[in-house]
DRENMAR-258481 format. One line per 8 residues: number of its first residue (from 1); their letters; for each residue x, y, z of C-alpha. Coordinates in Angstrom, 1 decimal. Each point is the difference from the previous one (the first is absolute). Last residue first. Layout:
<atoms>
NUM) A) X Y Z  ... .
</atoms>
This chain:
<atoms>
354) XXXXXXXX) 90.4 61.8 135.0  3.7 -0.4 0.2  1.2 -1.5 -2.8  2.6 -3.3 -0.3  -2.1 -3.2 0.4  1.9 -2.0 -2.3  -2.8 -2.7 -1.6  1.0 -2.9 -1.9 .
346) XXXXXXXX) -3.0 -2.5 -2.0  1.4 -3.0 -0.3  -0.4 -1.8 -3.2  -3.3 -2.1 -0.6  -2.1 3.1 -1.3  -3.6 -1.1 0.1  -1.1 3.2 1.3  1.8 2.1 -2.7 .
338) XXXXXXXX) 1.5 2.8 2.0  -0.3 3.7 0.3  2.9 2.4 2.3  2.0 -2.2 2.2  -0.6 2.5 2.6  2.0 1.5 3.2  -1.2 2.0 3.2  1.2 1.0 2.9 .
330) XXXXXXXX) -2.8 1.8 2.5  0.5 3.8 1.0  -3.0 1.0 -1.0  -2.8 -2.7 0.2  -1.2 -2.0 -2.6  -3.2 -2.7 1.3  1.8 -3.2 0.9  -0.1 0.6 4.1 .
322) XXXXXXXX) 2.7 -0.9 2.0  0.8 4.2 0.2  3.3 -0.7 -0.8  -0.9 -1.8 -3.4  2.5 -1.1 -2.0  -1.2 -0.7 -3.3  0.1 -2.2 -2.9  -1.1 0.6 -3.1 .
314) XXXXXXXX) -1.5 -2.7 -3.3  -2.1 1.6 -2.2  -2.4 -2.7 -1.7  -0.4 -1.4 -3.5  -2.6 -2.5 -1.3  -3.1 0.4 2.4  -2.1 -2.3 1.9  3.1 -2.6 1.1 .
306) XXXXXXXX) 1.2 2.7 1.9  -3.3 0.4 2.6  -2.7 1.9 0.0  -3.3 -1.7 1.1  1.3 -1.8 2.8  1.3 3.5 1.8  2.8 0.7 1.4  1.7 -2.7 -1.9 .
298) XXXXXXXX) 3.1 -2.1 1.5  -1.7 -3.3 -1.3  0.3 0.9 -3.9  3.7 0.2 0.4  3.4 2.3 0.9  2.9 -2.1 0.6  2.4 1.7 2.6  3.9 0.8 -0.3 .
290) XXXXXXXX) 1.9 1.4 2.6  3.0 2.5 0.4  -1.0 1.5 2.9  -1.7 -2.5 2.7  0.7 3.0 2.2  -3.1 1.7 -1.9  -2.1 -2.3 1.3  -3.0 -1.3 -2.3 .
282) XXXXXXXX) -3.5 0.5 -1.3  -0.5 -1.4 -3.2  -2.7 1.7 -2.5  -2.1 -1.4 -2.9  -2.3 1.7 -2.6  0.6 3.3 2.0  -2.6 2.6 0.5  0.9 3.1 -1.7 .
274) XXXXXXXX) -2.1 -0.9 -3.2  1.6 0.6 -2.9  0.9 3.2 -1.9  -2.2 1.0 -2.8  2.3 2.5 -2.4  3.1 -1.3 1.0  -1.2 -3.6 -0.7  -1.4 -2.3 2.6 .
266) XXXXXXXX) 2.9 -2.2 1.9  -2.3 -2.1 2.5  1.9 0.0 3.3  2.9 -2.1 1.0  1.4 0.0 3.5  2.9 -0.4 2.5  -0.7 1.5 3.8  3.0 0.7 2.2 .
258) XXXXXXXX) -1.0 1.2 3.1  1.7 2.5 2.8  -0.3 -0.9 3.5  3.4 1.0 0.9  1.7 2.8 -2.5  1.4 -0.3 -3.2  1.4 2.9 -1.4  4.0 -1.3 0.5 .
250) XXXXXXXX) -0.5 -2.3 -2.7  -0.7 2.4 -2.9  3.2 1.0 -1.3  0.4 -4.1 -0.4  -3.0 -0.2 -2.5  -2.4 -2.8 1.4  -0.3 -2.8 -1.5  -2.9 -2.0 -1.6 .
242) XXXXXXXX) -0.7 -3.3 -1.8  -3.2 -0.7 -1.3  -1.6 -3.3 -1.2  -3.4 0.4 -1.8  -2.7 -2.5 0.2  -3.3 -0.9 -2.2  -2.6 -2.7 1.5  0.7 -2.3 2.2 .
234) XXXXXXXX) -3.4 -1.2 0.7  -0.4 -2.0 3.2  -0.3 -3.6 -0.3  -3.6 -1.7 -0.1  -1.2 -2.1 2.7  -3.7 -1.4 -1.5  -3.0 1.6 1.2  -1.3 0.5 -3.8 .
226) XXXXXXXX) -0.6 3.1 -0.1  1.2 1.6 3.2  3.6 -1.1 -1.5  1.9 -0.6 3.4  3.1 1.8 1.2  1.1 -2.1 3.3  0.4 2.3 2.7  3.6 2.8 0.4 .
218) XXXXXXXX) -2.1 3.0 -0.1  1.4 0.9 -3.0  -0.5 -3.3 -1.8  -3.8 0.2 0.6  -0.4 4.0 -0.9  1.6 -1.2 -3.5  -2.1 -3.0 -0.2  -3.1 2.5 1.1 .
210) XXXXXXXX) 1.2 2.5 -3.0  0.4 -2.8 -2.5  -3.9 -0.8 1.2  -0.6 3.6 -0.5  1.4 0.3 -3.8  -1.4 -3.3 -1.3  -3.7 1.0 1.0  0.6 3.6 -1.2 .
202) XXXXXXXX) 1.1 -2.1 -3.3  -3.3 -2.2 0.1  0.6 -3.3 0.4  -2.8 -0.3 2.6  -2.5 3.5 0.0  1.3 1.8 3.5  -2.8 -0.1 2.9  2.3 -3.4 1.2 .
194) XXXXXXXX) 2.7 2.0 0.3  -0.9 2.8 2.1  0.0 -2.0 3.0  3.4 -1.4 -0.9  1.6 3.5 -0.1  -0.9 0.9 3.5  1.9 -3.4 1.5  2.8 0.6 -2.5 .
186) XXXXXXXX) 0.0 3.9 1.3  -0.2 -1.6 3.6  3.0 -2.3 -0.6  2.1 2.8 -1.4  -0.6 2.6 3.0  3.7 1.7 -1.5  -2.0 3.3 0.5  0.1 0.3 -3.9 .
178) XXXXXXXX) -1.8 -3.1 -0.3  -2.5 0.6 2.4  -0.9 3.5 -2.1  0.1 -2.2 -3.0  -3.1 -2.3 1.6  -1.4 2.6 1.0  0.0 1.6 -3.7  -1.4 -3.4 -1.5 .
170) XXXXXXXX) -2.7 -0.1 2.8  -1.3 3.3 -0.8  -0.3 -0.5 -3.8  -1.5 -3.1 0.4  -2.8 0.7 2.2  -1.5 -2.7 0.8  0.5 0.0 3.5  -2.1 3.5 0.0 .
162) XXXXXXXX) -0.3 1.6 4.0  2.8 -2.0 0.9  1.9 0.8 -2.9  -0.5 4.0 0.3  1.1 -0.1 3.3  3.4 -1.7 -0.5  0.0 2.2 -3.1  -0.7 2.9 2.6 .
154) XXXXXXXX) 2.7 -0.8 2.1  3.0 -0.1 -2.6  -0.7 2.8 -1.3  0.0 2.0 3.7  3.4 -1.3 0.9  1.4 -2.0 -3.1  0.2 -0.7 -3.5  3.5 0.8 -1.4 .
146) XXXXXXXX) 0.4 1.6 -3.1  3.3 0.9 0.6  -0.1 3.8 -1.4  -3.6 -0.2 1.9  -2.4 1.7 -2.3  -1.0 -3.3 -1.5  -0.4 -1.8 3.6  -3.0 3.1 0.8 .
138) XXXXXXXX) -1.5 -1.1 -3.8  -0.6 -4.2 1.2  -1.3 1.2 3.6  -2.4 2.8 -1.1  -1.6 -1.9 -2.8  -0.3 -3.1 2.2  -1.4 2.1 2.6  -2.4 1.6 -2.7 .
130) XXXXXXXX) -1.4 -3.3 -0.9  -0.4 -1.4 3.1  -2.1 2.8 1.0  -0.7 -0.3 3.5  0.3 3.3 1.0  -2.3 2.1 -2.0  0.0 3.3 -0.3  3.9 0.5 1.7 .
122) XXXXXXXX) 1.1 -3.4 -2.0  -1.3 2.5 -3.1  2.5 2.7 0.9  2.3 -2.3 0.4  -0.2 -1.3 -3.5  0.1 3.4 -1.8  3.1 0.5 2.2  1.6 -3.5 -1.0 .
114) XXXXXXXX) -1.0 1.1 -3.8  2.0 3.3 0.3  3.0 -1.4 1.4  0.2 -3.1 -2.4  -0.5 2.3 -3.3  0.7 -3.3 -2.6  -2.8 1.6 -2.0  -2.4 -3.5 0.6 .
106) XXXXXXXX) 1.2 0.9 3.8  -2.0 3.6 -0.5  -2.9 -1.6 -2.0  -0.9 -2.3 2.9  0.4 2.6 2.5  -1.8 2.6 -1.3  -3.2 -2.7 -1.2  0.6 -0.8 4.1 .
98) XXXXXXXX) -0.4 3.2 0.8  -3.0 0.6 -2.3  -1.7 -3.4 1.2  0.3 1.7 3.9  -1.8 3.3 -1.0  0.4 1.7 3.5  2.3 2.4 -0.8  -2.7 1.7 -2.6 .
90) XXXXXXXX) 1.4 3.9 -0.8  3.8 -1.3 0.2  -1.0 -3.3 -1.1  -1.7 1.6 -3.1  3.2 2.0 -0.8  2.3 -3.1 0.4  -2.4 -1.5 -2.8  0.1 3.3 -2.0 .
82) XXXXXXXX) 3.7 -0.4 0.0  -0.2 -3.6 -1.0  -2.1 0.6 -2.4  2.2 2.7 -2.0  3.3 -2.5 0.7  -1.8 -2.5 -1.8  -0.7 2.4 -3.1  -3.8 1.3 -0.8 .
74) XXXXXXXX) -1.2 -1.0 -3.4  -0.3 3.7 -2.0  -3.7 1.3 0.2  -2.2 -0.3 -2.7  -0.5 3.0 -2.2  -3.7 0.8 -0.7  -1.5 -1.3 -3.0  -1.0 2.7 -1.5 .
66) XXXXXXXX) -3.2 2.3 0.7  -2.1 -2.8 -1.6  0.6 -2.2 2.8  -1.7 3.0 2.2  -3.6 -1.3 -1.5  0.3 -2.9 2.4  -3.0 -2.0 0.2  -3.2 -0.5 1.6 .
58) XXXXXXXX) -2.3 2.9 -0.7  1.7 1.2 -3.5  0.6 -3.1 -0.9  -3.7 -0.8 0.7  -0.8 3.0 -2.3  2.5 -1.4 -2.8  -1.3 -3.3 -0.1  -3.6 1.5 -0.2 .
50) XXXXXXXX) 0.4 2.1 -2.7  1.8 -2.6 -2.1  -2.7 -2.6 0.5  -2.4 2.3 -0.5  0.2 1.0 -3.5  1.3 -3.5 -1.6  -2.6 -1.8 2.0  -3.0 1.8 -0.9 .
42) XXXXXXXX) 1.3 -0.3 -3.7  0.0 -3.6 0.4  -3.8 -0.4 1.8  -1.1 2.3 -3.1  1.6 -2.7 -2.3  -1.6 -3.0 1.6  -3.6 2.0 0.0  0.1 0.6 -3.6 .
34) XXXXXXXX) -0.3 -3.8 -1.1  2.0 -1.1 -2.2  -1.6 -0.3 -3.6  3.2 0.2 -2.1  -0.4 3.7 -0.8  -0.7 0.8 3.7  3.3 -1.4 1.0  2.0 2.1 -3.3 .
26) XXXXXXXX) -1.5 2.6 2.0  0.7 -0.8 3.6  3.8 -0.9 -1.8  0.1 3.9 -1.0  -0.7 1.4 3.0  1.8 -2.4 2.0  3.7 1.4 -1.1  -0.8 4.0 0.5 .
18) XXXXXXXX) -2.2 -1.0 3.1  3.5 -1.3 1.5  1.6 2.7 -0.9  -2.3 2.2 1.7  -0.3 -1.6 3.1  4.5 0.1 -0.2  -0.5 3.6 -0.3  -2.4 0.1 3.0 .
10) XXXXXXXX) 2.0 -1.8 1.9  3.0 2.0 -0.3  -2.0 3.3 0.3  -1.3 -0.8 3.0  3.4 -1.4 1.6  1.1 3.6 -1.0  -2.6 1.8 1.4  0.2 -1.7 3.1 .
2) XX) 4.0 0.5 0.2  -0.4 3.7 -0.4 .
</atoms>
């Protein structure tokens, strides 16, 4: 059906065409043209049209004419990554699609899934300092403390001695050292990525303040790697707390308990901040009532610290378990959300039990 109807197209069109040139070969003739150039012309009209539509019948696609045929809908991230985990589930061996699972799986903010995309490409290939980097930096954000340690902690030690460039790994080893208290060795690892930093730029800025901050900590000299010139540590923003603890309460504490004082990024109700505290004091519960200055230079984590954000929620808790992760049992008592540069004391009764 298709043939006859791309025959009859170019046959109508042939005939138009001789309809027009008919009458010009004549008014040609009639103006001493020779007869040839018009016979040439008619030649042309007729087969040009019957040709074009044979070879589209030969090398073309006669379906278009059906319709165009409805195009598919644009598949939806969570669509290709379920195919994905279906292709590694048929193909377990494909290491770039367990790393393209991982990748896409930390971009998501999924920690847990993108650490076991990540070792299961550190099982295909085990010196990937790519994937231990990825494994070490999402295993800290599934901790509630965010720590880096124990098998994180090894593999960016690994990781940078296999790649000493590598920035991203030595900025996470160097916060690992930090949080250990190791605050000469996280200056020490800090400096070498310094120099792979473009001067003056603000990631520039933001580790050598780091290194002075690591520096002071560790009770040396803070020094500006930039220009090797002493430079004093940064003071940064500072909140002064006071806390009691409610008299009915007194009688629950128990030997070896800990008193921790914090501020964590507020959030909103809808998007609560992160758990991880912006600073955090640990101190003796018998020191009861205290006060402690909270500061840039009690940060878990270099990164995140209270001079990053604008208001933070200030607790305090008494931990019987030592440990600052929640426990039952604990006493607790909050200050509720504070402006960070507040310069009033901030007063805490701890008066709940957790």
């Amino acid at each position: 059906m298709k043939t006859v109807f791309f025959i009859a197209a170019a046959a109508m069109v042939a005939v138009a065409l001789a309809v027009l040139l008919l009458p010009l070969m004549r008014q040609g003739r009639k103006s001493g043209r020779p007869r040839s150039v018009f016979v040439t012309s008619l030649l042309i009209a007729l087969v040009l049209p019957l040709g074009a539509g044979a070879l589209y019948l030969l090398v073309g696609t006669p379906a278009a004419l059906n319709g165009v045929a409805a195009q598919p809908a644009a598949i939806s991230l969570p669509q290709a990554i379920a195919e994905l985990r279906t292709h590694l589930q048929q193909q377990p061996d494909d290491l770039q699609g367990w790393m393209l699972l991982a990748q896409t799986s930390s971009m998501l903010r999924q920690p847990a899934e993108a650490r076991d995309a990540f070792d299961h490409a550190l099982k295909l290939d085990p010196n990937n300092a790519e994937a231990m980097i990825g494994w070490a930096e999402n295993d800290s954000m599934t901790r509630s403390d965010h720590l880096i340690e124990g098998r994180a902690r090894e593999l960016l030690e690994r990781a940078v001695r296999l790649h000493p460039d590598s920035q991203r790994g030595l900025w996470l080893l160097g916060i690992g050292n930090f949080q250990r208290g190791e605050y000469r060795e996280a200056a020490a690892t800090w400096r070498l990525l310094l120099p792979q930093l473009e001067p003056g730029s603000s990631v520039a800025k933001a580790v050598a303040e780091q290194i002075a901050v690591a520096d002071a900590r560790s009770g040396g000299a803070p020094a500006d790697p930039s220009s090797g010139a002493p430079a004093p540590a940064p003071q940064g923003a500072a909140l002064q707390v006071q806390v009691t603890l409610a008299p009915a309460l007194k009688d629950k504490l128990a030997p070896g308990d800990a008193l921790f004082v914090y501020a964590r990024a507020a959030g909103t109700p809808s998007e609560p901040g992160p758990p991880m505290p912006l600073a955090v004091a640990r101190l003796d519960p018998a020191r009861l009532p205290t006060t402690v200055t909270l500061n840039d230079a009690m940060a878990m984590t270099p990164a995140f610290k209270l001079s990053s954000v604008q208001q933070v929620f200030v607790g305090a808790r008494i931990s019987h378990s030592g440990q600052p992760i929640a426990q039952p049992g604990d006493l607790e008592g909050d200050a509720g959300v504070v402006a960070v540069d507040r310069t009033t004391p901030v007063e805490i009764s701890i008066d709940k039990v957790h």
